[in-house]
Biopython code that builds the backbone (N, CA, C, O; Angstrom):
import numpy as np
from Bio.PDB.StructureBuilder import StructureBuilder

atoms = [
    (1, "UNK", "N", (-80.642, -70.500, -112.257)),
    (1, "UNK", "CA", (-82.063, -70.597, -112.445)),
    (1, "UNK", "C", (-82.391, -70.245, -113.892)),
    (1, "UNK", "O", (-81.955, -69.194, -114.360)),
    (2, "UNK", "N", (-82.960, -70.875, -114.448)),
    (2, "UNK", "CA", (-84.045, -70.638, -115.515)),
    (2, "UNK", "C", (-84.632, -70.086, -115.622)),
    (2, "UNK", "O", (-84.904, -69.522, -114.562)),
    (3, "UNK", "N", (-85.376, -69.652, -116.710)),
    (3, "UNK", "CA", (-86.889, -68.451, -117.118)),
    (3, "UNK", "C", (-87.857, -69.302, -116.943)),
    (3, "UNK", "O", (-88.937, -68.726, -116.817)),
    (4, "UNK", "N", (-87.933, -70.752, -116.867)),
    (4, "UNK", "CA", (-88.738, -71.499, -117.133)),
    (4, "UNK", "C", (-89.309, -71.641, -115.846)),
    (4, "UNK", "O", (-90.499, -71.864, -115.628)),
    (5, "UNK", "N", (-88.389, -71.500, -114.978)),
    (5, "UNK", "CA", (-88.854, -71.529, -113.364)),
    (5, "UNK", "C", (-89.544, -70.043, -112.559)),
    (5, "UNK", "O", (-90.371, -69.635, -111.744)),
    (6, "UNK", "N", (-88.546, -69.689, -113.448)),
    (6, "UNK", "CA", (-89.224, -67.555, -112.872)),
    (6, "UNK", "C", (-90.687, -68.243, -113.560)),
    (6, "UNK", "O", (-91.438, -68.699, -112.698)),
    (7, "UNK", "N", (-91.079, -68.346, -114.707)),
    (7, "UNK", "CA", (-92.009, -67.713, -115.343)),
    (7, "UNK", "C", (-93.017, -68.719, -115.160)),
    (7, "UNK", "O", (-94.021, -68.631, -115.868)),
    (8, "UNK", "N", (-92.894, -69.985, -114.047)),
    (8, "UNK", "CA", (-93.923, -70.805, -113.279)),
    (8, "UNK", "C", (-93.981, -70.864, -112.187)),
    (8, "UNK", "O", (-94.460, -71.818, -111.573)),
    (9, "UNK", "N", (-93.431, -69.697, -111.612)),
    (9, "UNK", "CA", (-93.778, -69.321, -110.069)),
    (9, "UNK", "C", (-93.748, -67.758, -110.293)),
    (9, "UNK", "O", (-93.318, -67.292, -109.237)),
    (10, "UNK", "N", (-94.008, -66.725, -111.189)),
    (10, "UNK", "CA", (-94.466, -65.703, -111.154)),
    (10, "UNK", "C", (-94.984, -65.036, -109.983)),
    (10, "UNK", "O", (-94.300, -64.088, -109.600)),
    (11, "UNK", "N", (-96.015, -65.298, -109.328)),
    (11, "UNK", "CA", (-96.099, -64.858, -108.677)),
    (11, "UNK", "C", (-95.634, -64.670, -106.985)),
    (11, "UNK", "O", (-96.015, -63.858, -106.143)),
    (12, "UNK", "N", (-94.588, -65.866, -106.908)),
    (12, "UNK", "CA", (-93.432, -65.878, -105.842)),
    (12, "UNK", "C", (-92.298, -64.536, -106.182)),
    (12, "UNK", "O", (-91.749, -63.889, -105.290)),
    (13, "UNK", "N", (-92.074, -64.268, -107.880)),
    (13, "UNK", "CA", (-91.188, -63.468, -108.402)),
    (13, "UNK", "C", (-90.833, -61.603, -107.909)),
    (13, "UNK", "O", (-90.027, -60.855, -107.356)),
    (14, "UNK", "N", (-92.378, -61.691, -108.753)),
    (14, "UNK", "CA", (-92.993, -60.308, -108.952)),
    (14, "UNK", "C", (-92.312, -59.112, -107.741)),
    (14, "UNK", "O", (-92.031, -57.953, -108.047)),
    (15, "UNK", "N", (-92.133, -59.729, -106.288)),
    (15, "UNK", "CA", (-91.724, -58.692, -105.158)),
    (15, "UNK", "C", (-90.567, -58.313, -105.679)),
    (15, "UNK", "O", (-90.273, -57.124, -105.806)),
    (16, "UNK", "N", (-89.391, -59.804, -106.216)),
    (16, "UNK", "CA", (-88.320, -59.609, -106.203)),
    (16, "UNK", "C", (-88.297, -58.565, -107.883)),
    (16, "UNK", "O", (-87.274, -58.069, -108.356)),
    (17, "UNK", "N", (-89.184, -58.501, -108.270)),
    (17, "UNK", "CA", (-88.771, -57.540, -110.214)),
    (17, "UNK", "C", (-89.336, -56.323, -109.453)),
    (17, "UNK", "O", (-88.562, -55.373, -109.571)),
    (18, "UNK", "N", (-90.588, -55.985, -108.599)),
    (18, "UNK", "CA", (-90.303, -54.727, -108.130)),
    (18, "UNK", "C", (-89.257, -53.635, -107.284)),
    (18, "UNK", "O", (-89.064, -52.419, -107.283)),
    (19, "UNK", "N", (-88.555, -55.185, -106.368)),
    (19, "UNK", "CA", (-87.407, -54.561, -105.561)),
    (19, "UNK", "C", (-86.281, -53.930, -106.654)),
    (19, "UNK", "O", (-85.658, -52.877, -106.789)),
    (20, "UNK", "N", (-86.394, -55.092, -107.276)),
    (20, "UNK", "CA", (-85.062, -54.761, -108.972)),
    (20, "UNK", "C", (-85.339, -53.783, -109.617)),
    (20, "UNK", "O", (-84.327, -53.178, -109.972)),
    (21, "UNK", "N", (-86.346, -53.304, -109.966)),
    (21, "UNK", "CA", (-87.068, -52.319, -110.704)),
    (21, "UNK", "C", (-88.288, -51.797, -110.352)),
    (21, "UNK", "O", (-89.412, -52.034, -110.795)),
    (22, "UNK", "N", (-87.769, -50.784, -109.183)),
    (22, "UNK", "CA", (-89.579, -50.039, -108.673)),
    (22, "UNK", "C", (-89.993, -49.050, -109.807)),
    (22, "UNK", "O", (-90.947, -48.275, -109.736)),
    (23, "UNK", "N", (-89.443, -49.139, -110.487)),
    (23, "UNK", "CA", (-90.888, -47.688, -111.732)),
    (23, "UNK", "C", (-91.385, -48.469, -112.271)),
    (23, "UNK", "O", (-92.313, -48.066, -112.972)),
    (24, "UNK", "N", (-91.089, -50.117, -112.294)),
    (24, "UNK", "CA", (-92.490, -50.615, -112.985)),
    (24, "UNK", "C", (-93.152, -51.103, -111.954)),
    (24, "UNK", "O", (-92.749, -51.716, -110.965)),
    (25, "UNK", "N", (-94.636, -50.638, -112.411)),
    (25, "UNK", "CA", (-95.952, -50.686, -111.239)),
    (25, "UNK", "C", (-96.623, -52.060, -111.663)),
    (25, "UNK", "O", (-96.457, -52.835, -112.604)),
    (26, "UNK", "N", (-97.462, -52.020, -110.542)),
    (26, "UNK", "CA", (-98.115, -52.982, -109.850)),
    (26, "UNK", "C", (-98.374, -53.512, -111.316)),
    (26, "UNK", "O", (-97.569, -54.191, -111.955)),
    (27, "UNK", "N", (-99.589, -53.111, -111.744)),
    (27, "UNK", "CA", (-100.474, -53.289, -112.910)),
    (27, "UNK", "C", (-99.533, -53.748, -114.221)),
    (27, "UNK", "O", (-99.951, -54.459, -115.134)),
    (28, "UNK", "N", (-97.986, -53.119, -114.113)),
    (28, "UNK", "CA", (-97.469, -53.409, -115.324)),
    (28, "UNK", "C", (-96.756, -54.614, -114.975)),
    (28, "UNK", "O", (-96.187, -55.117, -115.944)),
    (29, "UNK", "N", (-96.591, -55.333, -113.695)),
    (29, "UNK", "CA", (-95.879, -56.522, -113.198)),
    (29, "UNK", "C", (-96.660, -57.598, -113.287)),
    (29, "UNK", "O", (-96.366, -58.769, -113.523)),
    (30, "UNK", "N", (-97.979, -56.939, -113.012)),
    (30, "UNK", "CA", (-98.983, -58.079, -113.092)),
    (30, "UNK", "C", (-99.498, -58.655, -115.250)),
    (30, "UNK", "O", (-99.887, -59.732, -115.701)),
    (31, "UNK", "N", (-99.308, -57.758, -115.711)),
    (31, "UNK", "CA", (-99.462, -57.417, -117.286)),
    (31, "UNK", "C", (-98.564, -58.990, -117.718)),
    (31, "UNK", "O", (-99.017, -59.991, -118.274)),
    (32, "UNK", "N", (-97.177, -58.716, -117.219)),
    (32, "UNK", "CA", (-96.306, -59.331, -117.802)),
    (32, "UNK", "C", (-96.440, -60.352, -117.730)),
    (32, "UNK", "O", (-96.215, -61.066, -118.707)),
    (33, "UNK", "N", (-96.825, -60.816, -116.657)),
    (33, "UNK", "CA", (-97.080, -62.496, -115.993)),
    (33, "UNK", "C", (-96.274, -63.546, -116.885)),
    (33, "UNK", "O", (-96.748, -64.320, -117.717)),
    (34, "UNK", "N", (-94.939, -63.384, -116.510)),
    (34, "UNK", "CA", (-93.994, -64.534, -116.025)),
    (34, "UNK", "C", (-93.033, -63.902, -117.750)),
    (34, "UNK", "O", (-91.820, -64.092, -117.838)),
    (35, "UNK", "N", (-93.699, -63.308, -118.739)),
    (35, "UNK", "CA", (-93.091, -63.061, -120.048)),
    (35, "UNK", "C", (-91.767, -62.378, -119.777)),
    (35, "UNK", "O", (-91.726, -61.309, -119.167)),
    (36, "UNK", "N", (-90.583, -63.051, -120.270)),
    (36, "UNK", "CA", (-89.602, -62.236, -120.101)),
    (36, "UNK", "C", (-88.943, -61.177, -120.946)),
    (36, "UNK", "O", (-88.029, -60.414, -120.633)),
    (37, "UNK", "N", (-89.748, -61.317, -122.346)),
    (37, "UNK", "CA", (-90.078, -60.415, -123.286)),
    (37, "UNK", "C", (-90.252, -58.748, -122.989)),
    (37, "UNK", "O", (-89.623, -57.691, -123.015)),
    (38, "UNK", "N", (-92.019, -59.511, -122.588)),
    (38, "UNK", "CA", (-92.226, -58.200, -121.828)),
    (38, "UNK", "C", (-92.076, -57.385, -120.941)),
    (38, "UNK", "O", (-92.598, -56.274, -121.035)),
    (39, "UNK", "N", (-91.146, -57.830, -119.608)),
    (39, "UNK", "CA", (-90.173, -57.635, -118.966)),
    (39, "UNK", "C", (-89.393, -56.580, -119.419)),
    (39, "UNK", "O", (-89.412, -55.355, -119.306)),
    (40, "UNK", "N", (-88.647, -57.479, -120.007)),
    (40, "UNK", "CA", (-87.178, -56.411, -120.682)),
    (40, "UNK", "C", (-87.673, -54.877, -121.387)),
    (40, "UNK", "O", (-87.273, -53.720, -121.263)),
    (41, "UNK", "N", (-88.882, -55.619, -122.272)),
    (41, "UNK", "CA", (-89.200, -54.477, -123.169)),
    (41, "UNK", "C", (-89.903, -53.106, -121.722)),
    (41, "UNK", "O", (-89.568, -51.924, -121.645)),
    (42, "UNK", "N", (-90.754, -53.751, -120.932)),
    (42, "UNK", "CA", (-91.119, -52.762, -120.451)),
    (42, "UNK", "C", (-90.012, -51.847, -118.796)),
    (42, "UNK", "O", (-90.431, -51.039, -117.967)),
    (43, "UNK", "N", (-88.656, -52.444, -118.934)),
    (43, "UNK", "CA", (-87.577, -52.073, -118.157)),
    (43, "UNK", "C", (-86.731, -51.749, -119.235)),
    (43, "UNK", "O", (-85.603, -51.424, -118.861)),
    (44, "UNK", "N", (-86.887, -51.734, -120.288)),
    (44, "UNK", "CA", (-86.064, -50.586, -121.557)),
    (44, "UNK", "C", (-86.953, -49.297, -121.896)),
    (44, "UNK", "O", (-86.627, -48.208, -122.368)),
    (45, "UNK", "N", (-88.148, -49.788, -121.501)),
    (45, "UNK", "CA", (-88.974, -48.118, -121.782)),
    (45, "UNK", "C", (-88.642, -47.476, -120.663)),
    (45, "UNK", "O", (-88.035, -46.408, -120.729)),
    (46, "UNK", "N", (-89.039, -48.108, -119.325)),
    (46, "UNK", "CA", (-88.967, -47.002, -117.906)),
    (46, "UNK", "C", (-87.508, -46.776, -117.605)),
    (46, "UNK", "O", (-87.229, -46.048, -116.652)),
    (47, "UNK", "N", (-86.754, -47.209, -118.168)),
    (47, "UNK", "CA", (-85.131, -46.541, -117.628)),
    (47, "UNK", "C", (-84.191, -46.284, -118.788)),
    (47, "UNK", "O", (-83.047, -45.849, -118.655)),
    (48, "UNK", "N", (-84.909, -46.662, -120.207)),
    (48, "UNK", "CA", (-83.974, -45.360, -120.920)),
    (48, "UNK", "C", (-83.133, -46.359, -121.360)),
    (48, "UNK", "O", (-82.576, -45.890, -122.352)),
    (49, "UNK", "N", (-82.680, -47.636, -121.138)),
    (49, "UNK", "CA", (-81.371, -48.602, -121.534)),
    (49, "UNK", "C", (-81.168, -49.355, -122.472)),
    (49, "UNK", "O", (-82.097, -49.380, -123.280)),
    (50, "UNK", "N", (-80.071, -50.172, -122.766)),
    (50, "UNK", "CA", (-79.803, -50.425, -124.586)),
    (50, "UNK", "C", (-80.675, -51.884, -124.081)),
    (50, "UNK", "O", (-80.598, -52.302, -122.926)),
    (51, "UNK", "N", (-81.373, -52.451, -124.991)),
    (51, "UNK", "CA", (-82.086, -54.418, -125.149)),
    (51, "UNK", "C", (-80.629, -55.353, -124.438)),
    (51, "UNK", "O", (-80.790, -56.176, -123.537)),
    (52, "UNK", "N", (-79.704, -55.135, -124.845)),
    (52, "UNK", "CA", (-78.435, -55.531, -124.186)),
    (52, "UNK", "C", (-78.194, -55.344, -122.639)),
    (52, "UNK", "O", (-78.054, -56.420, -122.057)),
    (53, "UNK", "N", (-78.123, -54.341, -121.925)),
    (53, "UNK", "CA", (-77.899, -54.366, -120.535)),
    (53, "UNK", "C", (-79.619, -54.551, -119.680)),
    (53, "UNK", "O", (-79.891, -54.707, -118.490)),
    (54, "UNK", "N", (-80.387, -54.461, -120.741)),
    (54, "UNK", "CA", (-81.673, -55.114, -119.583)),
    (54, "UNK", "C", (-81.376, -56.253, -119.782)),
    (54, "UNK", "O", (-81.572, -56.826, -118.711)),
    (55, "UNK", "N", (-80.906, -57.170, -120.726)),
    (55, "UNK", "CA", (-80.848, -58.565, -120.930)),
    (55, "UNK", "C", (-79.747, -59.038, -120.301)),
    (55, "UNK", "O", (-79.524, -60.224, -120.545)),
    (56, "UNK", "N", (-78.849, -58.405, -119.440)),
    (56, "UNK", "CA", (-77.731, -58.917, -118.738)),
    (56, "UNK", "C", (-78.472, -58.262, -117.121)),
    (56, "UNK", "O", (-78.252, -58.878, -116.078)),
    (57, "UNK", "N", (-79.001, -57.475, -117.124)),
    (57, "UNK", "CA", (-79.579, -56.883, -115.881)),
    (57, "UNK", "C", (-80.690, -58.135, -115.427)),
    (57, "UNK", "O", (-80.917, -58.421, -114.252)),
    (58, "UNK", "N", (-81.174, -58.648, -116.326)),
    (58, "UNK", "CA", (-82.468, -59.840, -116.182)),
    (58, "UNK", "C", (-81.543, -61.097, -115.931)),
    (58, "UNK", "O", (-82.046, -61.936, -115.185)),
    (59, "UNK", "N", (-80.861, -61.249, -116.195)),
    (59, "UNK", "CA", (-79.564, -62.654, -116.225)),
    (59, "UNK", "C", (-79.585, -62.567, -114.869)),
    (59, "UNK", "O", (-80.259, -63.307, -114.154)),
    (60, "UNK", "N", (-78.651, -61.418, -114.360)),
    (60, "UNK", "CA", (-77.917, -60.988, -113.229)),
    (60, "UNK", "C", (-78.960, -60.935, -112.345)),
    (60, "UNK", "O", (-78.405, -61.192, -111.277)),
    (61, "UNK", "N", (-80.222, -60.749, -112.095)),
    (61, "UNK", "CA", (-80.956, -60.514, -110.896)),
    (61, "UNK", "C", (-81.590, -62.191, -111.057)),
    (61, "UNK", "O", (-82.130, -62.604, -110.030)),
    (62, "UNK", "N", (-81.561, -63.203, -112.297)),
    (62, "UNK", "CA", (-81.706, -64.534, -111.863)),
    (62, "UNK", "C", (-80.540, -65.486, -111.070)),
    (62, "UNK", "O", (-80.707, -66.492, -110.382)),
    (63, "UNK", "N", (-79.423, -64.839, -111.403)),
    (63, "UNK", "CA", (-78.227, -65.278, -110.630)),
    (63, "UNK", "C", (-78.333, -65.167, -109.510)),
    (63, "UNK", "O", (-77.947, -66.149, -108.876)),
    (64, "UNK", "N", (-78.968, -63.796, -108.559)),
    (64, "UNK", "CA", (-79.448, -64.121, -107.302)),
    (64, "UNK", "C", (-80.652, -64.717, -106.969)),
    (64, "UNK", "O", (-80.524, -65.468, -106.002)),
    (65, "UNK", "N", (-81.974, -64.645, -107.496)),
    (65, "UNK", "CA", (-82.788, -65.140, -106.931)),
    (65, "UNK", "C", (-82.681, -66.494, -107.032)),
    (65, "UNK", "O", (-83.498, -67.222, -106.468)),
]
sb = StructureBuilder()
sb.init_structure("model")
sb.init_model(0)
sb.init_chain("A")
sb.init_seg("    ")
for serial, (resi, resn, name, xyz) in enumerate(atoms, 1):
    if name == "N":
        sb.init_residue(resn, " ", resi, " ")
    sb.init_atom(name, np.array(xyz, "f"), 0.0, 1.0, " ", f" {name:<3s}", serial, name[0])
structure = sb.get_structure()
């Protein structure tokens, strides 16, 4: 799957980025709307991790969905 597809069905997504990552909240899932930018950036602030393993952590949870 593509970003291009996450990020035009967003809101089919969103359950599956909270199951992946519950410390980001409602309000900050809804913020992002479909950006995978802002994504990463705001799952490198709430867990502390290098731009590198959120960007393989974001790969890896499109490999399943």
């Amino acid at each position: 799957m593509n970003w291009d597809r996450v990020s035009g069905n967003w809101k089919q997504f969103r359950g599956k980025v909270k199951e992946q990552w519950g410390k980001l909240t409602d309000d900050e899932i809804a913020q992002i709307n479909g950006n995978r930018e802002q994504l990463e950036g705001m799952i490198q602030e709430r867990y502390g991790i290098t731009k590198d393993d959120v960007k393989k952590q974001v790969d890896q949870a499109m490999s399943r969905w």
